[in-house]
SEKOLDO-209756 format. One record per residue (C-alpha): residue number from 1; residue in one letter; x, y negated, z. Coordinates in Angstrom, 1 decimal. Layout:
<rs>
R/NUM/A/X/Y/Z $
...
</rs>
This chain:
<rs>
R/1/X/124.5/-102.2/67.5 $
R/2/X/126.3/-103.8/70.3 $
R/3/X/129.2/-106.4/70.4 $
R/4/X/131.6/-104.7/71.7 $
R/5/X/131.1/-101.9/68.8 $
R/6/X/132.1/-104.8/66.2 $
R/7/X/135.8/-106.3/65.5 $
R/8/X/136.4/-109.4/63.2 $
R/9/X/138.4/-109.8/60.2 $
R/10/X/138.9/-113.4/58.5 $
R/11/X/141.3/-115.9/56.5 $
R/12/X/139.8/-119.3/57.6 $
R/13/X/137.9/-118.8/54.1 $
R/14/X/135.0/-115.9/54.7 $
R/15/X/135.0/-113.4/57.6 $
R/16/X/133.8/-109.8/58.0 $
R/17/X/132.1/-107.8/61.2 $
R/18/X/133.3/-104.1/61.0 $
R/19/X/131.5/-101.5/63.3 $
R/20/X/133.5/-99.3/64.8 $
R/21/X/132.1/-96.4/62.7 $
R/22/X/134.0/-97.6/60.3 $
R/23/X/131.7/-99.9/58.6 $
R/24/X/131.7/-103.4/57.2 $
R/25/X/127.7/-104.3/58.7 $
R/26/X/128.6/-108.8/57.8 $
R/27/X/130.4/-110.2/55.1 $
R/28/X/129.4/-113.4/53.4 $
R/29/X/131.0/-114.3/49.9 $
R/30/X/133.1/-116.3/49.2 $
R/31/X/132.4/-118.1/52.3 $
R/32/X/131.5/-118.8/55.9 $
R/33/X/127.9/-119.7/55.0 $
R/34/X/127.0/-118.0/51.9 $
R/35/X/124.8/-115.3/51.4 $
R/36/X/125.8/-112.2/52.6 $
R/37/X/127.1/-109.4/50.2 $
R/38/X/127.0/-107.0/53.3 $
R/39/X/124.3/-107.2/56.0 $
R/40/X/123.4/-104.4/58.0 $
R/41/X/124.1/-106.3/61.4 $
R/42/X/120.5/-107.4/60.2 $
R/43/X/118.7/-105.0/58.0 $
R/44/X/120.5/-101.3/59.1 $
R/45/X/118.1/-100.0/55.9 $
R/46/X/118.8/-101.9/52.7 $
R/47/X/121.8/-104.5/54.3 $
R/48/X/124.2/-103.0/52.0 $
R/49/X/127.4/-101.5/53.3 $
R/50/X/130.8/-100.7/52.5 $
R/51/X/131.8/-97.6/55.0 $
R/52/X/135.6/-95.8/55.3 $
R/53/X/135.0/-93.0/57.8 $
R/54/X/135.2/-89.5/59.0 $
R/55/X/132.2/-86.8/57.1 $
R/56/X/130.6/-86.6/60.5 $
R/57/X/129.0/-89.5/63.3 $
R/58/X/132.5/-89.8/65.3 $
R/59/X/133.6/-93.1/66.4 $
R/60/X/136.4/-94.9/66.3 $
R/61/X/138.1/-96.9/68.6 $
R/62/X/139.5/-100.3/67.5 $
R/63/X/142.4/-102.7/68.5 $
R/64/X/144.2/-105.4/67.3 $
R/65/X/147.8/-105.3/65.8 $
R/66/X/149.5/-106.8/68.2 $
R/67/X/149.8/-110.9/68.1 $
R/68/X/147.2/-110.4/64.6 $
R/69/X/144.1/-110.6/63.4 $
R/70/X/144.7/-107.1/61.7 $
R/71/X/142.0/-104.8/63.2 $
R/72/X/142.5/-100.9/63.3 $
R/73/X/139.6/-98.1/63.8 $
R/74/X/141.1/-94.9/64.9 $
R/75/X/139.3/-91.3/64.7 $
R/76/X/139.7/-88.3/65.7 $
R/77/X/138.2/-85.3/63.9 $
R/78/X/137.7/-81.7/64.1 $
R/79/X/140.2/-81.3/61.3 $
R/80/X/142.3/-84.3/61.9 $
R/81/X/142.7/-87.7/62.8 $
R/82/X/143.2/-91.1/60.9 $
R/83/X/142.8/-94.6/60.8 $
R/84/X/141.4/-97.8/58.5 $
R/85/X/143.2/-101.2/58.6 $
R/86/X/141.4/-104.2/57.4 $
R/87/X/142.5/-107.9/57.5 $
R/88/X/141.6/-110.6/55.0 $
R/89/X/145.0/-111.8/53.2 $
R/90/X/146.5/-115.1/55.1 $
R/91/X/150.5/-116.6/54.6 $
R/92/X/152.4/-119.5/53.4 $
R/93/X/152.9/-119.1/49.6 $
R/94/X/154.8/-121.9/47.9 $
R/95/X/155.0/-123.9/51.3 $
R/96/X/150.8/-123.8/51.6 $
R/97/X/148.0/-121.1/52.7 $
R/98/X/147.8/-118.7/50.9 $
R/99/X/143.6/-117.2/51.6 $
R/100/X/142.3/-115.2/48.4 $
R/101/X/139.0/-114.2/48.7 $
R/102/X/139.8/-110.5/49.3 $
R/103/X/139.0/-107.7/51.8 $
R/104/X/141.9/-105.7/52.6 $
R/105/X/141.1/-102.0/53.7 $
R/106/X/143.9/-99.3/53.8 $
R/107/X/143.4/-95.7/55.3 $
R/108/X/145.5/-93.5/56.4 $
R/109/X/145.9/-90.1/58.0 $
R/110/X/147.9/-90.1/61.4 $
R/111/X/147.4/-86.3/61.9 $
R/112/X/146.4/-82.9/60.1 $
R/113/X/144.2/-83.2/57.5 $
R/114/X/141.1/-85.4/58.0 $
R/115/X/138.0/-85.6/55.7 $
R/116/X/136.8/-88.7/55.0 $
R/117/X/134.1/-90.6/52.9 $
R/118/X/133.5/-93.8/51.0 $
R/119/X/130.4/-95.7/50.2 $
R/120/X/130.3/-99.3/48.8 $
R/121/X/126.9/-100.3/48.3 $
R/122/X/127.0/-104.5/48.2 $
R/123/X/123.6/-106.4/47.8 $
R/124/X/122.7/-109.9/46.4 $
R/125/X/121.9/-112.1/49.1 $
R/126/X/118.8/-112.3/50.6 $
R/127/X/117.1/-110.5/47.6 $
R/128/X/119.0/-107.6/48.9 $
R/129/X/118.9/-106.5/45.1 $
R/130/X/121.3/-103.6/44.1 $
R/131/X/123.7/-105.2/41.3 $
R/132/X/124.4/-103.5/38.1 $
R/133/X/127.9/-101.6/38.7 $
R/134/X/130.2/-101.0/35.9 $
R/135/X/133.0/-98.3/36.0 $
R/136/X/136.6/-99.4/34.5 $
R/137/X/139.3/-97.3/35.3 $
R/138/X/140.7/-98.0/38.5 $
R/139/X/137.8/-100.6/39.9 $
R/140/X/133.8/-100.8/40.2 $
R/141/X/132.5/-104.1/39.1 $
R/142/X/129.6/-105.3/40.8 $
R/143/X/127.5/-107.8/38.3 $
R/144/X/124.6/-110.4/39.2 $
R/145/X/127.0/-112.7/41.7 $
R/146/X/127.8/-116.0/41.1 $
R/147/X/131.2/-115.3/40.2 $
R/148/X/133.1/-111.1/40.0 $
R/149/X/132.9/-108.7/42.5 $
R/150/X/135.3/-106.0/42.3 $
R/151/X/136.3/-103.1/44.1 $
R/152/X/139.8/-101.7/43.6 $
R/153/X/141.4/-98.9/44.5 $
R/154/X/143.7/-95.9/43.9 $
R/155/X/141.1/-93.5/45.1 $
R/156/X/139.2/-91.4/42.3 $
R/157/X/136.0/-93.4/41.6 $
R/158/X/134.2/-90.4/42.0 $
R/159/X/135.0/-90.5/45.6 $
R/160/X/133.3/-93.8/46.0 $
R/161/X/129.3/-92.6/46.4 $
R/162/X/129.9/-91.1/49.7 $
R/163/X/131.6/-87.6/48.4 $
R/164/X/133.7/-85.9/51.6 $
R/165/X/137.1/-85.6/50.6 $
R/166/X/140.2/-84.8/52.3 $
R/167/X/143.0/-87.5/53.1 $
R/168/X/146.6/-86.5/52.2 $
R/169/X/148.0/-89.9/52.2 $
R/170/X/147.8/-93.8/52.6 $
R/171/X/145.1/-95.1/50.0 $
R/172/X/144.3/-98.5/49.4 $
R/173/X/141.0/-100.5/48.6 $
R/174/X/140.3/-104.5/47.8 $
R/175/X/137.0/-105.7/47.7 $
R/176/X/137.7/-109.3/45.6 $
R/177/X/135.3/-112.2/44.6 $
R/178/X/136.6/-114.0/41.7 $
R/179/X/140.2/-113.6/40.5 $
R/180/X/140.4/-109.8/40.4 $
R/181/X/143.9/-107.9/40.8 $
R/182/X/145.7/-106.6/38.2 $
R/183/X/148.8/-105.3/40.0 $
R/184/X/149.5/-101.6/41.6 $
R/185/X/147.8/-101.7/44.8 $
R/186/X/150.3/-99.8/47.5 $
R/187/X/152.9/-102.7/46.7 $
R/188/X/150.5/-105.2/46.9 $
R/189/X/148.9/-104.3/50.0 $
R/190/X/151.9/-103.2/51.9 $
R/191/X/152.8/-106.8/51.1 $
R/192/X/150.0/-108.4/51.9 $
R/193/X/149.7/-106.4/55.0 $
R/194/X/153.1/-107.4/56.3 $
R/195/X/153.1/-111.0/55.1 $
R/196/X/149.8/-111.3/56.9 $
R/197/X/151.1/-110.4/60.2 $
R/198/X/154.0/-112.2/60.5 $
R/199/X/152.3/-115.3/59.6 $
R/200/X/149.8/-114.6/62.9 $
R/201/X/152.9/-113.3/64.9 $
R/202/X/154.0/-116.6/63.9 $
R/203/X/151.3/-118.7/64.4 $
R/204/X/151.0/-117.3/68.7 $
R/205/X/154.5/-118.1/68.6 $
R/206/X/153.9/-122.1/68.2 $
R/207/X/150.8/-121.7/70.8 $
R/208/X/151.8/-123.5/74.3 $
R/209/X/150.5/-120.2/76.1 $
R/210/X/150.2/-120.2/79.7 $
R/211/X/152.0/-117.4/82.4 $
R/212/X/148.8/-115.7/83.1 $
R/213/X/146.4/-113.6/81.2 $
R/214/X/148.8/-114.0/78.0 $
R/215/X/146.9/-111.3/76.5 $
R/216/X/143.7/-112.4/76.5 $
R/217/X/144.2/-115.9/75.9 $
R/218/X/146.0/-115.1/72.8 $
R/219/X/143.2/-113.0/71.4 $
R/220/X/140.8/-115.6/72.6 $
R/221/X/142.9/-118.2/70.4 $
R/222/X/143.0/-115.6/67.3 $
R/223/X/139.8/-115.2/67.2 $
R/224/X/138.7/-118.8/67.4 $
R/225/X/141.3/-120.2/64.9 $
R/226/X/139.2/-117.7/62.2 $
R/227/X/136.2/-120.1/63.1 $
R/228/X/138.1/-122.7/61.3 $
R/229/X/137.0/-123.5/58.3 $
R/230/X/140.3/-124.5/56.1 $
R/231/X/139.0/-126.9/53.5 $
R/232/X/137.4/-129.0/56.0 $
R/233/X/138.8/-128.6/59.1 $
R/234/X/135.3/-128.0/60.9 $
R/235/X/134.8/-125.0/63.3 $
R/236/X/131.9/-123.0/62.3 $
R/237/X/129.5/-121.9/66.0 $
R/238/X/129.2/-118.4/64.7 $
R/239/X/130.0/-115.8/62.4 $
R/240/X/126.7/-114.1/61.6 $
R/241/X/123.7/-116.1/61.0 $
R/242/X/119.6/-115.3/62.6 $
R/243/X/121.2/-113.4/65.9 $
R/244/X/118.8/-114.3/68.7 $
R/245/X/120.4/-115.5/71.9 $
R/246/X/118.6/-112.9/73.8 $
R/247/X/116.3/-110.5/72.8 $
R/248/X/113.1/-111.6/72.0 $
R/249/X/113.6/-115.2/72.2 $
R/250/X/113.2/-116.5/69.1 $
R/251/X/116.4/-118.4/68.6 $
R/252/X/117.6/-117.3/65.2 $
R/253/X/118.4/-120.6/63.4 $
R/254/X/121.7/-119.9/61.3 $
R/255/X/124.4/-120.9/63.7 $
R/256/X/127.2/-121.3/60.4 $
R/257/X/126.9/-124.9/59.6 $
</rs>
């Protein structure tokens, strides 16, 4: 797994690496330096993972909304092509942030008909223990966390362990820890979704930005103001935790605190 392969997601709250197969492979709950729900950045076997992507090994290529923090993973499949959008809810709500605890993933198709599958398979910490899951009707509740984890969406549940099936429009899935949402999900997300980017449109606006290299200087400052941590102010060294500088050298202290 390289890098350049991985985008980041975040609310100043918790963060998330996604692969560009599609995969969520980092993804501590509810914050920065807890333990991780999803870790296959370090354990590719029993990590736990939470996967939107094509039935075959195709890879997706992944930019940036423009001016957000909003990633997008395009493929491109022998039957179609689509795409996953994931952010982590962030916007002024009653004149302060507004950061639940929630991982936002929508998929859609962009042409034809594309199969896709689904697998969320979260773990408990460093145990790596499988939690008990319980079915409700609309949502997968994962027990044995310190506080609910629960898995919405408006996909069949059956769908959810990794069965192919073929994407005829926009679906919607929210990973949440704590509060869990009780509200229609394509309202809520296409709100979410929009009231996320303007607030990071918003936010490059008020950045003193100089002439040259725009672009990268604004992506540079996006992805460093999701280093902040908002209760406290302090910027956190790294996302992940026990990544050696180089390999082989031995340097995995957990660069989070």
């Amino acid at each position: 797994m390289r890098l350049e392969e991985l985008g980041v997601i975040g609310n100043c709250q918790f963060s998330a690496l996604v692969h560009s197969s599609g995969e969520i492979v980092w993804c501590c709950l509810p914050r920065f330096d807890s333990d991780p729900v999803f870790s296959t950045l370090l354990d590719s076997n029993d990590g736990g993972r939470f996967r939107i992507g094509p039935t075959g090994e195709e890879i997706g290529v992944q930019r940036y909304l423009p001016n957000t923090n909003i990633l997008e993973t395009r493929f491109q499949t022998a039957t179609g092509s689509f795409r996953v959008i994931d952010f982590a809810p962030r916007f002024l709500q009653f004149g302060r942030p507004f950061r639940p605890t929630q991982l936002m993933r929508i998929v859609e198709p962009v042409e034809g008909t594309p199969r896709v599958t689904v697998t969320c398979e979260p773990r408990l910490g460093w145990s790596k223990a499988q939690p008990l899951i319980v079915q409700g009707s609309h949502h997968l509740r994962f027990e044995g966390f310190a506080n609910q984890l629960r898995l919405t969406t408006d996909v069949p549940l059956s769908y959810l362990g990794g069965q192919p099936f073929t994407l005829t429009g926009r679906r919607n899935f929210v990973l949440s820890w704590g509060a869990p949402v009780e509200e229609p999900l394509p309202p809520l997300c296409e709100r979410f979704w929009n009231e996320t980017a303007r607030y990071w449109q918003l936010w490059v606006k008020q950045c003193d930005i100089p002439p040259l290299f725009q672009h990268e200087v604004i992506r540079s400052a996006l992805t460093l103001k999701l280093h902040c941590f908002e209760d406290t102010g302090a910027i956190i060294a790294a996302m992940t935790t026990s990544i050696p500088e180089s390999p082989g050298s031995g340097r995995t202290w957990d660069y989070r605190y």
